[in-house]
C-alpha positions as CSV (number, residue, x, y, z in Angstrom):
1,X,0.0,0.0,0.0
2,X,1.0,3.3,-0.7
3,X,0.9,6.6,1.7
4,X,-1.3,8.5,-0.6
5,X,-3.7,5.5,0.2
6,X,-2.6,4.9,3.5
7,X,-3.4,8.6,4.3
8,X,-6.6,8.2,2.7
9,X,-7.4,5.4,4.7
10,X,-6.4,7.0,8.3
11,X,-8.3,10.3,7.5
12,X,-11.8,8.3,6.1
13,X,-11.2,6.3,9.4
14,X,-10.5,9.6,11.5
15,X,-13.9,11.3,10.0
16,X,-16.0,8.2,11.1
17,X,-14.4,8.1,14.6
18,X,-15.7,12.2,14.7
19,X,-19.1,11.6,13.5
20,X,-19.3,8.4,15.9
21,X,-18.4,11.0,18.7
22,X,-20.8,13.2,17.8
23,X,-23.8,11.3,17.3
24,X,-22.3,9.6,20.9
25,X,-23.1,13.3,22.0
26,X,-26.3,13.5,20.6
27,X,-27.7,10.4,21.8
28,X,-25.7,10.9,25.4
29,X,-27.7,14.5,25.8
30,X,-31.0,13.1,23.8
31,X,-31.2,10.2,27.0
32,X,-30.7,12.3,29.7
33,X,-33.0,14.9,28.5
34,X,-35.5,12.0,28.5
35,X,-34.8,10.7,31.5
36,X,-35.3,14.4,32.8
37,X,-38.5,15.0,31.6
38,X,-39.9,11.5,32.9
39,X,-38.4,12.6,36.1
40,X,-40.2,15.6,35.9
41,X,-43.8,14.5,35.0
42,X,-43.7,11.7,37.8
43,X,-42.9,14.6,40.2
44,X,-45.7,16.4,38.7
45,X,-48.5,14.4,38.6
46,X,-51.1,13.6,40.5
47,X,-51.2,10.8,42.8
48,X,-54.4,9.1,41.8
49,X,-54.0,9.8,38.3
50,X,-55.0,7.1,36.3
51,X,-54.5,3.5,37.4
52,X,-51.5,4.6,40.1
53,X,-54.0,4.6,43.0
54,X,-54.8,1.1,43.7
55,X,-57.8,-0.2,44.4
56,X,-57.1,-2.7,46.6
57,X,-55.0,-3.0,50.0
58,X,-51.9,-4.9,48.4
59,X,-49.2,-6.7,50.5
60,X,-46.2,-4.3,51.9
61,X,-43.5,-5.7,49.2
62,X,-42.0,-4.6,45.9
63,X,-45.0,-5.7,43.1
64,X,-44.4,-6.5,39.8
65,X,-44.7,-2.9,38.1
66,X,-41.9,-1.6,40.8
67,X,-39.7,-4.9,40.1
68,X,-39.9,-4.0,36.6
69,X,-39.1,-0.3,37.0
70,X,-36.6,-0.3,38.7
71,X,-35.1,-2.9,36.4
72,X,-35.7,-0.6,33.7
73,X,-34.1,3.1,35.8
74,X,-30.9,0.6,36.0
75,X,-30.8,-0.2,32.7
76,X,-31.2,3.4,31.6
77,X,-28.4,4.6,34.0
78,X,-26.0,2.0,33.2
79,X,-27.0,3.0,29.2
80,X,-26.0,6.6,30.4
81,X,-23.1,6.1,31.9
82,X,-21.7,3.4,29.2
83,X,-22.3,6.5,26.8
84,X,-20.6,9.1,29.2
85,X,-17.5,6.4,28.8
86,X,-17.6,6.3,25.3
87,X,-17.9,9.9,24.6
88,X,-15.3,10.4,27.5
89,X,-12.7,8.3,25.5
90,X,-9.3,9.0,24.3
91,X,-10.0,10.6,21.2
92,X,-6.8,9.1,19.3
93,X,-5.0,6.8,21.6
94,X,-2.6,5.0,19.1
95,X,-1.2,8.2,17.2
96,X,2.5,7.9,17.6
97,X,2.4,4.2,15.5
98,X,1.5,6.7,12.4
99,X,3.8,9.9,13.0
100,X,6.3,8.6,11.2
101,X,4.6,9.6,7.7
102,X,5.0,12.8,8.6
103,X,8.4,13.1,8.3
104,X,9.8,15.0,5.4
């Protein structure tokens, strides 16, 4: 291989690691801002609104729906902070093995 195509190859494959960043970024802020505003409309709302008031005394332990909830919270901050990892990340961690084609 030459370095005209060598070159080629490490700036194609420099431009996908940037737009993987930023759609990283996008996605990263796009999550939390969800997780915000579902945060915010369960502060929000009212008690007995729609099927949250049961009708029923029901036994003092986790049900179902809460089992399954909080399942889901940990899944969603375990996404959030895998993502905060990724976008975190050393941007270009292996650039001395390519200096050299730099030199005059």
């Amino acid at each position: 291989m030459d370095l005209d195509r060598l070159n080629d190859a490490l700036a194609e494959s420099n431009a996908r690691a940037r737009r993987g960043r930023a759609l990283a970024w996008v996605t990263l802020v796009m999550t939390a801002a969800l997780a915000g505003f579902v945060t915010y409309v369960v502060a929000v709302a009212d008690p007995c609104a729609g099927m949250m008031c049961p009708m029923f005394d029901y036994s003092p332990g986790p049900t179902a729906g809460d089992v399954t909830m909080g399942l889901g919270l940990a899944g969603l901050a375990v996404g959030l902070l895998w993502m905060w990892r990724i976008v975190r990340a050393d941007r270009d961690p292996d650039a001395r093995s390519w200096r050299h084609l730099q030199r005059p």
